[in-house]
C-alpha positions as CSV (number, residue, x, y, z in Angstrom):
1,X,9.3,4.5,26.0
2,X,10.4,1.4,27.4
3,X,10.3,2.0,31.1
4,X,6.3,2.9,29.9
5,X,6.0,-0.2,28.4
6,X,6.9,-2.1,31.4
7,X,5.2,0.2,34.2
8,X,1.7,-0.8,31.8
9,X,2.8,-4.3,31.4
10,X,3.0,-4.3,35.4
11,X,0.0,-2.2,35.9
12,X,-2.3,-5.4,33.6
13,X,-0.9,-8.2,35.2
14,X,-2.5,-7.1,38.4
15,X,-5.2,-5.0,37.0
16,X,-8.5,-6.1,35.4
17,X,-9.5,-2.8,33.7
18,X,-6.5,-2.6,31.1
19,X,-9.1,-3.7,28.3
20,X,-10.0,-0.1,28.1
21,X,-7.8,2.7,26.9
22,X,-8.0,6.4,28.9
23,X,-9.6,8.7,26.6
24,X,-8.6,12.0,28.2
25,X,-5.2,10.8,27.5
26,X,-4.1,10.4,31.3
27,X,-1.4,7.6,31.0
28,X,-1.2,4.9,34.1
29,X,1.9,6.4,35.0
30,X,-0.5,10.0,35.4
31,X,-2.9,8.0,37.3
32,X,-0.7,6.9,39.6
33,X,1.4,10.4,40.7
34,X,-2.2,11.2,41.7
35,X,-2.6,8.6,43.8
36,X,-5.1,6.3,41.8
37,X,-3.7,2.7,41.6
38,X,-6.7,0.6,42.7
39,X,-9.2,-1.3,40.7
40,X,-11.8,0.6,42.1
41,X,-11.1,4.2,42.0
42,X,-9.5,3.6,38.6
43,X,-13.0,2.5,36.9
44,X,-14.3,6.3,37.7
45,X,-11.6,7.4,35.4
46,X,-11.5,5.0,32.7
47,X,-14.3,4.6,29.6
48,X,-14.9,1.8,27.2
49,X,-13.9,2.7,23.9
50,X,-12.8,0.7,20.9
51,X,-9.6,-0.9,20.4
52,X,-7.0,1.7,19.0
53,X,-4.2,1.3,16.7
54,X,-0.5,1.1,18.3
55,X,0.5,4.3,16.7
56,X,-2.4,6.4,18.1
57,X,-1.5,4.9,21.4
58,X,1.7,5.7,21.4
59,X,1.2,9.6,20.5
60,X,-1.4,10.0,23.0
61,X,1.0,9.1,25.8
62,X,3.8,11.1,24.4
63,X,1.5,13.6,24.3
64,X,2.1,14.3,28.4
65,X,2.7,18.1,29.0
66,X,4.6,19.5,32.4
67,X,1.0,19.6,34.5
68,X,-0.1,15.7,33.2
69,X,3.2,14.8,34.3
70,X,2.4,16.3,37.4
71,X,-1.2,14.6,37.2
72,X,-2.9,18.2,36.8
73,X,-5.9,17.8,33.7
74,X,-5.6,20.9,32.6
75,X,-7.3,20.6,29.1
76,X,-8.8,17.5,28.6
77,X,-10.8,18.2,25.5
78,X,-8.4,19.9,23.8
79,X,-6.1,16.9,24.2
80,X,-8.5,14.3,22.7
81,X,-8.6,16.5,19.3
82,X,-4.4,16.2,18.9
83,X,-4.5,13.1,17.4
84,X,-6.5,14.0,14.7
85,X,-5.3,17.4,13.8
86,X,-1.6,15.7,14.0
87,X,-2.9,13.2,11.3
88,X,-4.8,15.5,9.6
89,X,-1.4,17.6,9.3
90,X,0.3,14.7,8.1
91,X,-2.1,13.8,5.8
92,X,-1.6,17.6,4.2
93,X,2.1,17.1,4.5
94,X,2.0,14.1,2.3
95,X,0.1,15.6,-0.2
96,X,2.4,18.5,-0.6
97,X,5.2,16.6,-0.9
98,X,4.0,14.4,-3.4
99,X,2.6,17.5,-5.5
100,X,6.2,19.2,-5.1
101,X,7.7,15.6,-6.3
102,X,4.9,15.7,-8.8
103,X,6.1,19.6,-9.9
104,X,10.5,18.8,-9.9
105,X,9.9,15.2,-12.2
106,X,9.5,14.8,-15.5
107,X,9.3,11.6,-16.7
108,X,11.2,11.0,-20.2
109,X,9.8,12.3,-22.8
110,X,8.5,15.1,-21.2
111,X,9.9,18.1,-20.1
112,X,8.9,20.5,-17.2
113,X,7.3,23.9,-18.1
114,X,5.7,26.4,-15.5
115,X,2.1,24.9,-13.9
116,X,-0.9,25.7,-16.8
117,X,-4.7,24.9,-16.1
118,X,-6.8,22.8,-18.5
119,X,-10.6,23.0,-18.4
120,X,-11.7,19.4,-19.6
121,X,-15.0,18.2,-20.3
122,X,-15.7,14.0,-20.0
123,X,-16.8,11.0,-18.1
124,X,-15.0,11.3,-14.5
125,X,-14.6,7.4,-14.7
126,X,-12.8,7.5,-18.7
127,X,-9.3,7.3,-19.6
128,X,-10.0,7.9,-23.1
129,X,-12.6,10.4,-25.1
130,X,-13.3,12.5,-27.5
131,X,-14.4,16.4,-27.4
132,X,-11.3,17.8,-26.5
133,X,-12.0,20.3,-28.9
134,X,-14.1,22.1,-26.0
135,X,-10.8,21.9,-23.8
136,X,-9.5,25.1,-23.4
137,X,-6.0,26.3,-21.5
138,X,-5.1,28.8,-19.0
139,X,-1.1,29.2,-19.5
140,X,-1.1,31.9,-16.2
141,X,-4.0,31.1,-12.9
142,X,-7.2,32.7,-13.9
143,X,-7.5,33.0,-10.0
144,X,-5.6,36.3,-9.3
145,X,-6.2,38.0,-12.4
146,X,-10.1,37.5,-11.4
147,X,-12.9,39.7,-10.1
148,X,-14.9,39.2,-7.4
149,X,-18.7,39.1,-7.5
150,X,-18.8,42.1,-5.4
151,X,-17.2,44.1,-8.1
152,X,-18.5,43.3,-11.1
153,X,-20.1,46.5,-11.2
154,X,-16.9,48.5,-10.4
155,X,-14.7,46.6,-11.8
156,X,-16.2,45.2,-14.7
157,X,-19.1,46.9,-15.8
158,X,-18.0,50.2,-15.1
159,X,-14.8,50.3,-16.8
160,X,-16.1,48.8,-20.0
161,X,-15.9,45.6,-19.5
162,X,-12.2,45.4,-18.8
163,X,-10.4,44.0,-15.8
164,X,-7.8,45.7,-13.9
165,X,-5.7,42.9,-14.7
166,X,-6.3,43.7,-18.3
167,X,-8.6,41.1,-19.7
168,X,-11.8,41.2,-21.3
169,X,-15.4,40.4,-20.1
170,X,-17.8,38.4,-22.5
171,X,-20.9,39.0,-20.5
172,X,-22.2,36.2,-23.4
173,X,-19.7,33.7,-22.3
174,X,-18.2,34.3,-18.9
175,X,-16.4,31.9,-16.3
176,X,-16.3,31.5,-12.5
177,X,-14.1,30.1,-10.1
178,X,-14.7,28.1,-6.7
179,X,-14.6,31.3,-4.3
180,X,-16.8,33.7,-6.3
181,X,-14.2,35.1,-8.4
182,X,-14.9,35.9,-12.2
183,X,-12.4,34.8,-14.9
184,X,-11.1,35.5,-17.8
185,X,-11.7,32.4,-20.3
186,X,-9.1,29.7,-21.6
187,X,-7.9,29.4,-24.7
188,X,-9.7,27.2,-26.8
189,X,-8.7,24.4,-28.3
190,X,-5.9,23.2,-26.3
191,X,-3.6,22.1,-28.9
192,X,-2.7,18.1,-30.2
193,X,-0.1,17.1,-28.6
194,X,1.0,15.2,-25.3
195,X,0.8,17.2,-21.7
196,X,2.1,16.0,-18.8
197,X,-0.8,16.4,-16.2
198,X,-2.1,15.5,-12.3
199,X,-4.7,16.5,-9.4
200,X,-2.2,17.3,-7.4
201,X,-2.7,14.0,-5.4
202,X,-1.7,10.8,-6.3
203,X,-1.5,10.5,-10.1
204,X,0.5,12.3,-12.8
205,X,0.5,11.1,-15.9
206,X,0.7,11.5,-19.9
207,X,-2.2,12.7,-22.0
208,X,-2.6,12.5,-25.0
209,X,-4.5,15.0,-27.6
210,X,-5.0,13.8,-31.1
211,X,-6.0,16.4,-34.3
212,X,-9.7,15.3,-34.0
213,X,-9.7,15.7,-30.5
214,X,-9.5,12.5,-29.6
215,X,-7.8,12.2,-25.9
216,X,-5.8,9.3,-24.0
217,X,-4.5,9.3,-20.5
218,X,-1.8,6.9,-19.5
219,X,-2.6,5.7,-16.4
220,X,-5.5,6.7,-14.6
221,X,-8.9,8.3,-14.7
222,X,-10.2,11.2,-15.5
223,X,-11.4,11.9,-12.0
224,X,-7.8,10.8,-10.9
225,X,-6.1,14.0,-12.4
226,X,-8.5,16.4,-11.5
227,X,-7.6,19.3,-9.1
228,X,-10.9,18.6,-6.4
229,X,-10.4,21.9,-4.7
230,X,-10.5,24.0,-8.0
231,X,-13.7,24.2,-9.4
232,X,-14.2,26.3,-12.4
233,X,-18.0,26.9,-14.9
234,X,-18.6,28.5,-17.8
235,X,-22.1,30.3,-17.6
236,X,-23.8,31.6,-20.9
237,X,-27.3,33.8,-20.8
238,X,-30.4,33.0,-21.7
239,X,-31.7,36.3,-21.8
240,X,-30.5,39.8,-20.8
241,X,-31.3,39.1,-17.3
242,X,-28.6,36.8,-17.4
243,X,-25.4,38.0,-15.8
244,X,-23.0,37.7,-12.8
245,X,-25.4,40.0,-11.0
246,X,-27.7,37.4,-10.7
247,X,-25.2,34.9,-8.5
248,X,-25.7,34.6,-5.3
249,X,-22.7,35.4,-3.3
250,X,-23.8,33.0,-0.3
251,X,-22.9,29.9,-2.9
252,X,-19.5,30.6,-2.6
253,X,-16.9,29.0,-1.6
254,X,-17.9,25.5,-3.4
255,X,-17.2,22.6,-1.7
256,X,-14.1,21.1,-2.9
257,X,-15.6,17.9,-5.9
258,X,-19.2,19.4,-5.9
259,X,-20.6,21.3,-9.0
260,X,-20.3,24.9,-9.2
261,X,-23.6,26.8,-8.4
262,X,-26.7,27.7,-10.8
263,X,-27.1,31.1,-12.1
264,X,-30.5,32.4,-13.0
265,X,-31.3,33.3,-16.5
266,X,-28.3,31.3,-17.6
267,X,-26.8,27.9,-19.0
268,X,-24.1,26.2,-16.9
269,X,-21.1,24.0,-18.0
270,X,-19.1,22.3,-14.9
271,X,-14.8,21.5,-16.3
272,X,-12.8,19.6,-14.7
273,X,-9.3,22.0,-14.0
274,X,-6.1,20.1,-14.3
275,X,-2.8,20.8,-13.6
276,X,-0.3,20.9,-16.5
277,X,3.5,20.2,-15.3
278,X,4.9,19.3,-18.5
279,X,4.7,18.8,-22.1
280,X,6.4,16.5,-25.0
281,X,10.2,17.4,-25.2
282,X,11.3,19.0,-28.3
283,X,13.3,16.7,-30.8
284,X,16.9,18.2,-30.7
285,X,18.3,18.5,-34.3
């Protein structure tokens, strides 16, 4: 790294162009195995961009491969995208790690229990409500015990309204999920007591669930312990017509954050899903 340091400090001193950084991630050193060292031929190579951080710098020319090195562009294009899937990989890195951190601690008081799925109705921006009467509690993911839109005529309607993971379809109070899955519904209420709860992201916290359904958070929002990616509605008909038939598989997947799709002939409710990690320790005798 070093002896690239200097050979670019050499290269500016004598050099007018090194205000502008190579996008197709040629180094100088590149540049000049190929024979390209004056001012001249070296503006047909080089584009204005704007000013890049050190770090993104540095990976692009540590980026070289075997043919670069040997000043032979094989993939230009494809070498302009690393950076950003490398961060974006990061990025997703950090979030898993932080969501396993967030899955081995429990903070005192609490004590870990295996991951549960609240449905939670309120104000995205609160850390205190009321209403969480109309919470309700998956203690297993609905996900892979769901049924696909497809088959809710195989599966569901055709086998009297039981799923083949065992559950029971109300077709007058039925749930979806984010990729077009049907679900079986929480249990409602989710009892008073405190729950250890996140998103998955940067926040977990303690909530709090009083006997009139009052609820506190510790620290955060709302929003700030909701899962984004799971998205979960509760659809009830308006009339006969009403009914998972009338979903339109193209809707599906929903965007991570966005509302879950209309169904014709029937009411919608959006609930926020969060992840339950933990819940208030037992009192030892």
């Amino acid at each position: 790294v070093s002896l690239l340091v200097i050979s670019v400090s050499s290269f500016s001193l004598s050099n007018p162009c090194l205000e502008y950084t190579y996008r197709e991630g040629r180094t100088l050193r590149a540049l000049a195995a190929r024979g390209i060292s004056d001012t001249t031929s070296f503006k047909r190579y080089r584009r204005p961009i704007r000013q890049e951080s050190f770090a993104m710098s540095y990976l692009k020319s540590t980026r070289l491969n075997e043919s670069e090195q040997a000043g032979i562009d094989t993939n230009p294009g494809k070498k302009r995208r690393l950076p950003m899937r490398r961060a974006f990989m990061l990025s997703s890195l950090l979030a898993g790690v932080q969501f396993l951190f967030a899955n081995a601690y429990a903070p005192p008081g609490f004590e870990r229990i295996p991951t549960q799925f609240m449905a939670a109705l309120g104000d995205p921006d609160a850390s205190q409500g009321t209403g969480a009467k109309e919470w309700g509690l998956w203690e297993v993911d609905p996900g892979p015990r769901g049924v696909w839109l497809r088959n809710y005529q195989s599966q569901l309607v055709d086998n009297n309204d039981k799923a083949p993971a065992g559950w029971m379809f109300d077709k007058n109070d039925w749930w979806l999920e984010e990729h077009g899955l049907i679900m079986e519904a929480p249990k409602f209420p989710v009892a008073p007591g405190r729950y250890l709860v996140t998103g998955g992201r940067l926040v977990t916290t303690g909530l709090t669930i009083d006997e009139e359904g009052a609820w506190k958070l510790d620290d955060g929002k709302l929003y700030d312990v909701t899962h984004l990616p799971c998205r979960s509605a509760r659809y009830t008909p308006l009339s006969k017509g009403g009914s998972p038939l009338m979903a339109r598989q193209s809707d599906f997947p929903v965007t991570p954050g966005a509302e879950m799709p209309e169904v014709q002939g029937c009411n919608k409710q959006d609930y926020a899903v969060l992840f339950v990690i933990g819940k208030e320790a037992t009192k030892e005798l």
